[in-house]
C-alpha positions in Angstrom: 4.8 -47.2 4.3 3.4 -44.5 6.3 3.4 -44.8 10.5 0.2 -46.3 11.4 0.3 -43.4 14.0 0.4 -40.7 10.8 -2.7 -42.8 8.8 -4.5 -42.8 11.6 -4.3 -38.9 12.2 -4.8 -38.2 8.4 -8.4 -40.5 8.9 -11.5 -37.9 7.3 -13.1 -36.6 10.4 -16.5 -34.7 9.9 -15.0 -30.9 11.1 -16.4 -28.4 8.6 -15.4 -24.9 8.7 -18.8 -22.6 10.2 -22.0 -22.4 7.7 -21.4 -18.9 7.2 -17.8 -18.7 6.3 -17.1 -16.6 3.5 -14.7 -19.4 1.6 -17.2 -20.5 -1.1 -16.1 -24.2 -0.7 -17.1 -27.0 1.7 -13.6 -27.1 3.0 -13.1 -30.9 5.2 -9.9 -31.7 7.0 -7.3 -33.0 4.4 -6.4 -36.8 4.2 -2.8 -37.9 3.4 -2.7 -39.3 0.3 -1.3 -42.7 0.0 2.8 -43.1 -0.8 4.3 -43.1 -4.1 7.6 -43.2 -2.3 9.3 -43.3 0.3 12.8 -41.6 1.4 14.3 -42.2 4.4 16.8 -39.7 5.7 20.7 -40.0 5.8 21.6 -37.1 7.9 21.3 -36.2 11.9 19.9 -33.0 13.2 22.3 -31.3 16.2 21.6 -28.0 18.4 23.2 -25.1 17.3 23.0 -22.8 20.5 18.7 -22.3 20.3 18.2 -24.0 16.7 18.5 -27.6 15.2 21.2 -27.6 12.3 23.6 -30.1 10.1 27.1 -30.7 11.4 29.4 -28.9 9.2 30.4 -32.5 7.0 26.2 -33.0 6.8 25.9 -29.8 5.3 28.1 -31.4 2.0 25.0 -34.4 2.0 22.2 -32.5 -0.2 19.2 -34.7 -0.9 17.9 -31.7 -3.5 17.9 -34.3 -6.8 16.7 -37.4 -5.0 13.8 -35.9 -3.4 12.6 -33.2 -6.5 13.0 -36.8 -9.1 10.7 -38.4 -6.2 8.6 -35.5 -6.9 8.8 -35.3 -10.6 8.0 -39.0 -11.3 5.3 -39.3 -8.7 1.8 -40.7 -10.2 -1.4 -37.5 -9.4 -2.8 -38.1 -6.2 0.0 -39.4 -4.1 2.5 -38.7 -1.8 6.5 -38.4 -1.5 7.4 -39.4 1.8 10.1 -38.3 3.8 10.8 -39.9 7.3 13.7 -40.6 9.7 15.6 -43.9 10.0 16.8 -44.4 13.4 19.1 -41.9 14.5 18.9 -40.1 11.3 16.0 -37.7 10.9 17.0 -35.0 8.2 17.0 -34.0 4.9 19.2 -31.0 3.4 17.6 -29.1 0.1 18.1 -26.5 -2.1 15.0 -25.2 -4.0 12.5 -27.6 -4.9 9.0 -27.8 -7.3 6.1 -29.4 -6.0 3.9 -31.2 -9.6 0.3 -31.2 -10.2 -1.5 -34.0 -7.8 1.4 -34.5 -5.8 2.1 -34.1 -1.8 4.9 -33.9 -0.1 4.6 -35.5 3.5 7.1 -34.7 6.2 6.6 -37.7 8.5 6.9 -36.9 12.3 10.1 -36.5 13.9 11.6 -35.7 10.4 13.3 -32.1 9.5 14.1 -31.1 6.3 16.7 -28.3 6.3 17.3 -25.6 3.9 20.4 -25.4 2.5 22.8 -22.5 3.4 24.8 -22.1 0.5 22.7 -18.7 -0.9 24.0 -19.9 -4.6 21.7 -22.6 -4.5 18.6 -20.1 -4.5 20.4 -17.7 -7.1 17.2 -16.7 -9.8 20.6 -15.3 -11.4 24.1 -15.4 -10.5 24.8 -13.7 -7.2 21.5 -12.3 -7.1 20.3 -14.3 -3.6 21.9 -13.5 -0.1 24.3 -10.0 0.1 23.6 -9.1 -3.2 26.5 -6.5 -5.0 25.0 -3.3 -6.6 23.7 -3.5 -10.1 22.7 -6.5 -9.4 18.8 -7.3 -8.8 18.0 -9.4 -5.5 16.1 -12.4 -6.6 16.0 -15.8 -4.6 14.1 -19.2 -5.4 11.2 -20.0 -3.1 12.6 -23.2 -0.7 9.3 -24.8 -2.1 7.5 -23.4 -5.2 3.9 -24.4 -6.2 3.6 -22.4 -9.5 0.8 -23.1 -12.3 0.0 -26.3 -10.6 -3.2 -27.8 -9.1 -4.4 -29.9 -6.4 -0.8 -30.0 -4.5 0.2 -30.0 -0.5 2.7 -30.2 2.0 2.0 -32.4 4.7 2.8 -34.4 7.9 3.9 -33.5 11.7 7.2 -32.9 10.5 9.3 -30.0 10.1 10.2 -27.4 7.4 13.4 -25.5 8.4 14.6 -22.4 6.6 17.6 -21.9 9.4 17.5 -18.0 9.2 19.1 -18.1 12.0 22.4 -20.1 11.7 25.5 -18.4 11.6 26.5 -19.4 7.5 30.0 -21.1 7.0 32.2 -18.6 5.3 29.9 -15.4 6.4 30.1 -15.1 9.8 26.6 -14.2 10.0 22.6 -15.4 9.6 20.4 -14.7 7.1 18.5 -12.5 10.0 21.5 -10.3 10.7 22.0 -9.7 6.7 18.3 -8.7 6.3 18.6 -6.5 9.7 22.2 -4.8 8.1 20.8 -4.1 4.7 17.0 -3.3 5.3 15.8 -4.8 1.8 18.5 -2.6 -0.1 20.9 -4.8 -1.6 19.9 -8.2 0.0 17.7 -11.3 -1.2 16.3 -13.6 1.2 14.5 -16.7 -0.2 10.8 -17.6 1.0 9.6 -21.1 2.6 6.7 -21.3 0.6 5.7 -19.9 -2.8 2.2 -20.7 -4.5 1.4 -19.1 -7.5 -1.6 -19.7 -9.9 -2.1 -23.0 -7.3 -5.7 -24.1 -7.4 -6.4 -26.4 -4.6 -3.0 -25.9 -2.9 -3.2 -27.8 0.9 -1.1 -27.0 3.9 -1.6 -29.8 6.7 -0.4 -30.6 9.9 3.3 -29.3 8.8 5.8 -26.8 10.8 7.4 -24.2 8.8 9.8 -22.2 11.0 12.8 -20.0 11.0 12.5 -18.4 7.3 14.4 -16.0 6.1 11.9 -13.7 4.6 8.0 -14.5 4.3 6.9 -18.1 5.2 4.0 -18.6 2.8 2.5 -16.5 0.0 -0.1 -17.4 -2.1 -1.2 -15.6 -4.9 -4.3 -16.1 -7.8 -5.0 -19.1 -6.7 -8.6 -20.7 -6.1 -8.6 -22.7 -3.7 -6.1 -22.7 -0.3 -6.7 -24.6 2.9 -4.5 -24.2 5.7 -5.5 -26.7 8.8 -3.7 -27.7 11.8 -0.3 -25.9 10.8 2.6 -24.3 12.6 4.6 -21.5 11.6 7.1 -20.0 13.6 10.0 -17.8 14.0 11.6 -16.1 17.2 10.1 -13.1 18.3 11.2 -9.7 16.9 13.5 -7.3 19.5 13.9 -4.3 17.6 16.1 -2.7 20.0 18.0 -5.5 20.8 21.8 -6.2 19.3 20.5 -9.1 17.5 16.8 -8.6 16.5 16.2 -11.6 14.4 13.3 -12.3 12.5 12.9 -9.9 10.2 10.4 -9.5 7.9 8.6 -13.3 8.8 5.4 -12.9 7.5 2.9 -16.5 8.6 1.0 -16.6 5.7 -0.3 -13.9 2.9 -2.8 -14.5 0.5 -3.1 -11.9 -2.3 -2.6 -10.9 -5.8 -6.2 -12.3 -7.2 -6.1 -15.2 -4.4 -10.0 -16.6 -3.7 -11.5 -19.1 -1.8 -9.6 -19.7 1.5 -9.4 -21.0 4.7 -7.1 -20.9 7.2 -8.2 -22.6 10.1 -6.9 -24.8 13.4 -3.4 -23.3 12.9 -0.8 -21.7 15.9 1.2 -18.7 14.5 4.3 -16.9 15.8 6.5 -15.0 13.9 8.8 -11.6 13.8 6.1 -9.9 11.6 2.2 -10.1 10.4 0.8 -13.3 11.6 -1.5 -13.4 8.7 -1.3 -10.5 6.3 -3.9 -10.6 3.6 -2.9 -8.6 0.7 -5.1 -6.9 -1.8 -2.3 -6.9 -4.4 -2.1 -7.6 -8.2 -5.3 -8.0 -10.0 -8.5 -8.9 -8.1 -7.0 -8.7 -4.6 -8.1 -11.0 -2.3 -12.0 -11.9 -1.8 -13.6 -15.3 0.1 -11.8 -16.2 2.9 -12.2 -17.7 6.2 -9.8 -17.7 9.4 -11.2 -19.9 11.8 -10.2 -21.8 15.8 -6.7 -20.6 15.5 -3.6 -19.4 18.2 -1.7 -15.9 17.2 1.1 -15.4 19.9 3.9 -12.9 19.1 3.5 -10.8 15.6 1.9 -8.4 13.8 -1.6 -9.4 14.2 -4.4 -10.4 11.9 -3.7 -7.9 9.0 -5.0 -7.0 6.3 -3.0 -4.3 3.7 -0.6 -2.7 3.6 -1.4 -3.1 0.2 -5.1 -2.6 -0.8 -5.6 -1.2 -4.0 -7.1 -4.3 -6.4 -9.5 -4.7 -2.7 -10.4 -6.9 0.3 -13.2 -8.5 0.7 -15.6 -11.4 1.7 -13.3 -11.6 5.0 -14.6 -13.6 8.1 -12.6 -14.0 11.4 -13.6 -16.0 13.6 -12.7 -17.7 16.9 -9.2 -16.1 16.7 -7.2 -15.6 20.2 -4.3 -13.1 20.0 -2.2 -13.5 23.3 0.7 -10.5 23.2 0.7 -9.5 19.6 2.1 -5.9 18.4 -1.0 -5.3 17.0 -4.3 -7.6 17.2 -7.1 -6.5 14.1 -5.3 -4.7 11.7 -6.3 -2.9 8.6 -3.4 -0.7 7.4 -3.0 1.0 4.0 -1.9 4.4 2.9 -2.7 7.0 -0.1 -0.2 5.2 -2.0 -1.5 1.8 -2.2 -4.6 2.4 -0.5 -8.2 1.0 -1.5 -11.5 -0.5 -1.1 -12.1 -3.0 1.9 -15.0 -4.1 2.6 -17.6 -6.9 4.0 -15.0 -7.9 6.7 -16.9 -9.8 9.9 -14.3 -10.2 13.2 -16.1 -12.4 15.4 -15.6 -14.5 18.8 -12.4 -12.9 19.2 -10.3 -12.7 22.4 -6.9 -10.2 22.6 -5.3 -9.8 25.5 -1.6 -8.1 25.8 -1.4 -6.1 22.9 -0.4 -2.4 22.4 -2.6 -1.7 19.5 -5.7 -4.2 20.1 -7.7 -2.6 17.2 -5.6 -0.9 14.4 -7.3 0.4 11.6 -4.6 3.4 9.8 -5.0 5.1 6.5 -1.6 6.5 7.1 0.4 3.3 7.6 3.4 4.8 5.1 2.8 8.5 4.4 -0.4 10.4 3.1 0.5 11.3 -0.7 -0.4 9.7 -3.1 -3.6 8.4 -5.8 -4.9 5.4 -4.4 -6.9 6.0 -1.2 -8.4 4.0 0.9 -11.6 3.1 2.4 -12.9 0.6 4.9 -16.2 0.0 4.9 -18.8 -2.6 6.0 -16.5 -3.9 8.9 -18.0 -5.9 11.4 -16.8 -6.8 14.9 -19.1 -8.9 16.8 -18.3 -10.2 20.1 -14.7 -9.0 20.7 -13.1 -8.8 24.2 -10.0 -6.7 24.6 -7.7 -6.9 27.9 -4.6 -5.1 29.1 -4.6 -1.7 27.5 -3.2 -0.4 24.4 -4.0 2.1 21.7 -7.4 2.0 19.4 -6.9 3.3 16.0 -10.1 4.4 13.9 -7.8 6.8 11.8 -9.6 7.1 8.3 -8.0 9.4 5.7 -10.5 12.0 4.9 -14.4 13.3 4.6 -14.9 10.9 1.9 -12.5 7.7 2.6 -14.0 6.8 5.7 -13.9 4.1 8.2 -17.0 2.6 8.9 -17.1 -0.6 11.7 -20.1 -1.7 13.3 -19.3 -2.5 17.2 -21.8 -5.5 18.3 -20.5 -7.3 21.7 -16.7 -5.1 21.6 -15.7 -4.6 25.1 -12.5 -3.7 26.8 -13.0 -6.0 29.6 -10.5 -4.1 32.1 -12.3 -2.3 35.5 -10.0 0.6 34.4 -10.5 1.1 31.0 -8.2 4.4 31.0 -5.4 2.5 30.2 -6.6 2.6 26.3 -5.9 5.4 24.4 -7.6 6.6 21.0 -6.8 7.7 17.7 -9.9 8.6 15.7 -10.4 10.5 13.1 -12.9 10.6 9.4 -15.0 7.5 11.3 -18.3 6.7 11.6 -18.7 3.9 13.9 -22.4 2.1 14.5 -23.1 0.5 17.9 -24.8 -2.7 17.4 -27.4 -4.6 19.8 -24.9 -6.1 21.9 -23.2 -2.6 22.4 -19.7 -1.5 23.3 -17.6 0.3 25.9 -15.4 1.4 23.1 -16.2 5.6 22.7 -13.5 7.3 20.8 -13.5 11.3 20.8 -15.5 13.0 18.3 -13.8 16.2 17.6 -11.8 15.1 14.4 -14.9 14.5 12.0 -16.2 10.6 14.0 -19.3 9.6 14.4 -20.8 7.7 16.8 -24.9 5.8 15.9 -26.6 3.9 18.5 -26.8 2.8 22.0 -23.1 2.2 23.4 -22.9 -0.8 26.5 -21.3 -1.0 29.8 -20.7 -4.8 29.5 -17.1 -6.1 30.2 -16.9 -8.3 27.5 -16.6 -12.6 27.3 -15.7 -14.1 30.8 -14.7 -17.1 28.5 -11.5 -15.4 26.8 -9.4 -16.3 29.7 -9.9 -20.5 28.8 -9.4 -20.0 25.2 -5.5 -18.8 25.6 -3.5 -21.8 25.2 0.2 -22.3 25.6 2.1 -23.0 22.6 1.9 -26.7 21.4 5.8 -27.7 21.6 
């Protein structure tokens, strides 16, 4: 049975996403389904200097079979429940397939740990973790959602991929292998993989410390992300240890439709969110909405964008110390069209690039080039300096954002910097203090502001929720 703390949380509340978000769904916060069954852990987490783990006789314990025949013989429209019992509050799995109709609930206080053993993620022998040459890197999602419908993860529990715990035998984490090798001859398995999943839910779960990207989702119709963590350490390039590399939060593409993402805290060693117009039909109808971005990449869209973006709204989005805060990056080799993309009520603070629009994110040759057009940003305050990138790629791949209510709120805005270049930028009725130079083909259209931007920014920046 579920905790009466857990149903009660899970009760339908009447929260709808705003009336003009671009998710063509009515999108309600998820319920928990009711329990098919229920496992109750065997195994206790410890600290491992800053991360939970197994003691080295747990890590023998793996509940992969009992909880994927949980899975497999659970009835559409219910829920496999895994909780603590007592002192022991943690599950140990290899890869595992989430079924049509069926959730699996992480119940609060509860971790379930990735296993460490890289041969339990092998696609093919040897082809997961330091991979030898000839040899393709392949690994198994952690949790795969492929050619299903109407599945979640759920529950205030915990999702741990252990990237970085030193692995018996090795000597050294999944992080360090993935810094040594820079995607050469390394696979790193991803937390969560959803392909073809229509009506795939993400609620109330933590997914942290993956190895590669946390959550993908690709031609789907139909993904709702609400009240979710996802979270790795934050990326120190120049450090000895930089850890989390390559942690994307969560990336829809490849012919994904119909999303929202919305209520969520993100932290991670790469894009935040990272909306990919990949594969065939891109991405097009999504929603961000009331969410936290600390330390990352930003809200990105690209680098790939050649199957297009578009049908993009962002809105009430705070971005406290990000690398980068908006972001639209391609280049001319898998650049293309993006389009109808509305930033609004948006508050960065902290971040060296606050607005980061490139054409040239990895080189300038190449057949597919891209445009950005029909951008909106609408109400966006910008504190603490940084660089402000309008960079479009030539005369007739342009950048074209409207600037409606875009301030830098500093009293010395000297402390931004510009690149700009093949631009046309529109001020709207609310105006802008942002005024890029114009000698490298930009244009600038209407009536710029002297406003310093939202006086409310400085509320909406909330700590972490431990």
């Amino acid at each position: 049975m579920l905790k009466s703390s857990l149903l009660a949380s899970a009760t339908l509340i009447l929260a709808t996403v705003p009336a003009a978000a671009q998710d063509a769904r009515h999108v309600t916060e998820p319920v928990i389904p009711p329990a098919c069954t229920t496992l109750q852990a065997g195994l206790t987490a410890v600290k491992d200097g800053a991360y939970q783990s197994l003691t080295l006789a747990d890590e023998a314990k793996p509940d992969t079979y009992r909880i994927q025949r949980a899975i497999d013989s659970c009835d559409r429209g219910k829920a496999v429940v895994l909780k603590a019992a007592g002192a022991a509050n943690a599950f140990l799995s290899g890869p595992l397939k989430l079924r049509s109709g069926v959730t699996l609930v992480v119940d609060k206080g509860t971790t379930v740990f990735a296993s460490l053993n890289f041969k339990d993620f092998d696609v093919t022998p040897g082809s997961c973790g330091i991979v030898r040459p000839g040899i393709k890197a392949a690994c198994k999602p952690f949790i795969s959602v492929d050619d299903v419908s109407d599945a979640g993860i759920m529950g205030d529990g915990v999702l741990d991929g252990r990237a970085g715990i030193t692995i018996p035998g090795l000597g050294v984490s999944a992080w360090d292998i993935a810094q040594k090798y820079e995607g050469k001859e390394r696979g790193l398995f991803r937390m969560v993989v959803a392909d073809r999943a229509d009506n795939f839910t993400l609620y109330r779960i933590t997914i942290k410390n993956s190895q590669n990207f946390n959550v993908t989702y690709n031609g789907g119709d139909g993904f709702t992300v609400w009240g979710v963590k996802v979270e790795a350490p934050k990326r120190e390039p120049r450090s000895a240890r930089p850890l989390s590399h390559n942690t994307d939060g969560i990336d829809p593409g490849n012919g994904a439709r119909n999303i929202t993402i919305t209520r969520s805290y993100i932290r991670t060693g790469d894009d935040n969110i990272a909306i990919k117009g990949s594969g065939r039909g891109g991405v097009t109808n999504m929603t961000v909405s009331h969410n936290h971005f600390y330390w990352g990449h930003g809200m990105s869209i690209g680098s790939e964008t050649y199957a297009g973006v578009s049908n993009i709204l962002v809105t009430d989005l705070t971005l406290d110390g990000t690398d980068s805060g908006i972001r639209i990056k391609s280049s001319a080799d898998r650049g293309g069209l993006v389009e109808n993309v509305r930033y609004e009520d948006v508050c960065i603070r902290n971040s060296p690039r606050p607005i980061e629009l490139t054409t040239h994110y990895a080189g300038r040759s190449g057949g597919r080039l891209p445009t950005y057009r029909a951008l909106t940003f609408k109400d966006v305050t910008i504190s603490g300096g940084g660089e402000i990138s309008f960079d479009g790629y030539d005369n007739d791949h342009r950048i074209q954002p409207l600037l409606d209510g875009v301030f830098l709120s500093d009293a010395e805005t000297a402390k931004y910097k510009y690149i700009a270049a093949h631009t046309d930028i529109t001020y709207g009725a609310g105006g802008s203090n942002i005024a890029p130079p114009t000698d490298n083909d930009v244009t600038l259209t209407g009536a710029p502001g002297k406003a310093t931007g939202s006086a409310s920014c400085a509320s909406r920046f909330v700590p972490w929720p431990e």
